[in-house]
C-alpha positions in Angstrom: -43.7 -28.5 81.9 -45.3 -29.6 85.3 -48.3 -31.5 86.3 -49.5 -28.2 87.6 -49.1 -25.8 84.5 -50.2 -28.9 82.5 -53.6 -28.8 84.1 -53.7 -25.0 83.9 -53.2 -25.4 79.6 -56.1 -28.4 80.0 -58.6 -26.1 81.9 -57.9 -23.4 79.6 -59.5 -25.1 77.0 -63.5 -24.4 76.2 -65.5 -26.2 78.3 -63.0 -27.9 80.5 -63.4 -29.2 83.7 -61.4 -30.9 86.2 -62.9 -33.7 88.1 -61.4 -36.8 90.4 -63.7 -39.5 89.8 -61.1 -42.0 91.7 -59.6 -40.4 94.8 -56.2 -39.2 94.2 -56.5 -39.0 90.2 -57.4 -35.9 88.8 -58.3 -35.7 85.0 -60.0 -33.1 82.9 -62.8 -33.1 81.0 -64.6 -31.7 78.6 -68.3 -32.3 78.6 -68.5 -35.4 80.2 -65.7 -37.2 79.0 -62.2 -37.5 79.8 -59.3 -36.0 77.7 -56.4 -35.9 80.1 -55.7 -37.5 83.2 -53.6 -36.0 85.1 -50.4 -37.0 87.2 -48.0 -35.9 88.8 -45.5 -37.3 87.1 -46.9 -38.3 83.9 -50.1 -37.8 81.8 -52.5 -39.6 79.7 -53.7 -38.7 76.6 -55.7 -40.1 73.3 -52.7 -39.7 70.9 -54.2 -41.1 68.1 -57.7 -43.1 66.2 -56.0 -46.5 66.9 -52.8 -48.1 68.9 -51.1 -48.4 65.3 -51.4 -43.9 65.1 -50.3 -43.7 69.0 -47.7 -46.1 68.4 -45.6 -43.3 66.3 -45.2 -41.4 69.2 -43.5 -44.5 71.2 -41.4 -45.0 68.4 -40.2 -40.8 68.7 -39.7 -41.2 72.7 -39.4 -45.2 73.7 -38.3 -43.9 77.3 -40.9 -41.1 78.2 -44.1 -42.7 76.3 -45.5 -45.9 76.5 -49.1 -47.3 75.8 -51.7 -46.8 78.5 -53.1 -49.7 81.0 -57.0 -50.8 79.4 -57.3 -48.3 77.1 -54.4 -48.3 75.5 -55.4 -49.9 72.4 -58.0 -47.3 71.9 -54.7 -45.0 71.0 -54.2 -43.7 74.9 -50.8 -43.1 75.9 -49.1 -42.3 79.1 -46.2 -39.4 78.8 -43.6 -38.8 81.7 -43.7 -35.0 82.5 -40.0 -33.1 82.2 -38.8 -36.2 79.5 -37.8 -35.9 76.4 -40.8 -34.8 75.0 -40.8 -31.3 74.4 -43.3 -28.7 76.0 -44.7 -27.2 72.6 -45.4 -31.2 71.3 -46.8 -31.9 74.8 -49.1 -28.7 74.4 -50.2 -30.0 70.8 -50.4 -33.4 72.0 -53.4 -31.9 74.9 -54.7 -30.1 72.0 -55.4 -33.7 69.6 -56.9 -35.2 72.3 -59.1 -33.0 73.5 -60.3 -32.1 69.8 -60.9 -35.6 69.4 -63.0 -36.2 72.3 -64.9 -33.1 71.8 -65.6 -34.4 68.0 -66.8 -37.4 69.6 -69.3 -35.3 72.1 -73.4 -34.8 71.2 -73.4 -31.6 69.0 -75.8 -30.3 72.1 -72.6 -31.4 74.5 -70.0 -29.6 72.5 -68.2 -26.3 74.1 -69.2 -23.3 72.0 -65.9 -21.3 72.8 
């Protein structure tokens, strides 16, 4: 999976948006919070409640995942694109962190789709 056809699965989602709010980086969002950014090369994503959960997934792919810069001990990781991790567990891997930022969303801010 590419940077491109991973943004296309990330605007699928209800209520998704993309936005640059740094030049150059694009990220999408849902409501107005951020649940992927986007690279070309790589993409971030809240893979789990703490950096203890998101550390699982560094453990499963040492070489293609690694904590994120700042907010990585909020459970943000950063996952080269066309590594080891597979397409379907990158898909499902969008799909966690955009539930749990939309769980974190006002109920008035939440997608209804």
């Amino acid at each position: 999976m590419d940077g491109a056809q991973l943004l296309e699965y990330c605007l699928a989602k209800p209520g998704a948006w993309q936005d640059e709010p740094w030049e150059g980086d694009v990220v999408a969002k849902v409501g107005d919070k951020i649940f992927a950014f986007l690279g070309d090369t790589s993409v971030g994503l809240k893979c789990g409640r703490s950096r203890e959960e998101a550390d699982e997934l560094t453990r499963v792919y040492p070489n293609d995942v690694a904590a994120s810069a700042y907010i990585g001990r909020y459970g943000w990781n950063v996952i080269t694109l066309g590594g080891a991790v597979p397409g379907d567990d990158l898909r499902e891997l969008v799909d966690q962190s955009y539930d749990a930022i939309v769980r974190k969303l006002p109920k008035s801010k939440r997608p209804t789709g």
